[in-house]
C-alpha positions in Angstrom: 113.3 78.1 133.2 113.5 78.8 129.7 111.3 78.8 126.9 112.0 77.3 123.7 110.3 77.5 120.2 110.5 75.8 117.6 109.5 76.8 113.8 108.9 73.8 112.4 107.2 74.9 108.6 106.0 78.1 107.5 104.6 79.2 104.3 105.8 82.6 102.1 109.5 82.9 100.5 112.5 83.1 102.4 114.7 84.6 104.5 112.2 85.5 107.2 112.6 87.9 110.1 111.5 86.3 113.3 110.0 88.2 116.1 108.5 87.4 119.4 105.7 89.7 120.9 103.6 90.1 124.0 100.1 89.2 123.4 98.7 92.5 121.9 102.0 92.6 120.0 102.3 96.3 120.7 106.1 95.3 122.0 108.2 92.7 119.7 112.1 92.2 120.0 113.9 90.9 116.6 115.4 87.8 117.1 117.4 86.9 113.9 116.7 86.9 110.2 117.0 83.2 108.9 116.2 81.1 105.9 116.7 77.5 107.6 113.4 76.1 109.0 113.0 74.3 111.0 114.2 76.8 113.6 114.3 76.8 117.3 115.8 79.7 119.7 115.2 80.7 123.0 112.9 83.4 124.4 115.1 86.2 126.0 114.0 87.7 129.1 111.8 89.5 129.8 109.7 87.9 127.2 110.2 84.7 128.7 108.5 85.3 131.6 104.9 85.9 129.4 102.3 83.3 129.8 100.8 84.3 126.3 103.2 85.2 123.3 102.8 86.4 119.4 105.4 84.3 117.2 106.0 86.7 114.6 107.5 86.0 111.3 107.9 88.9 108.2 109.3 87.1 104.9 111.2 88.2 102.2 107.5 89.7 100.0 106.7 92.0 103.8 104.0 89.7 104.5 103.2 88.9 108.3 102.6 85.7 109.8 102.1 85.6 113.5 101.2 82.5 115.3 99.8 82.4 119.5 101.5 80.2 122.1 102.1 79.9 125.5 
């Protein structure tokens, strides 16, 4: 079954750089670069198999922000 986030607001300037990473977020895979929140995509395997994940999101100044789910 697949996984779905969605980015609903986020603080910093735009476009951002959107990431998702295993827990320890030694591993992330780029998912797009985009300026339109809200956002929602899919978790590509085999990230979407992860009970825990790291939301990560690098604006347009270099400044992380990472959010938990699962």
């Amino acid at each position: 079954m697949s996984k779905l986030i969605s980015i609903d607001s986020v603080v910093g300037v735009s476009p951002y750089d959107v990431y998702i990473c295993d827990d320890t977020a030694t591993n992330c895979f780029y998912i797009t670069t985009t300026s339109t929140i809200p956002y929602t995509f899919e978790i590509p395997p085999p990230y979407d198999q992860l009970t825990t994940y790291i939301l990560k999101l690098v604006d347009a100044q270099g400044c992380i922000i990472t959010n938990t789910g699962g």
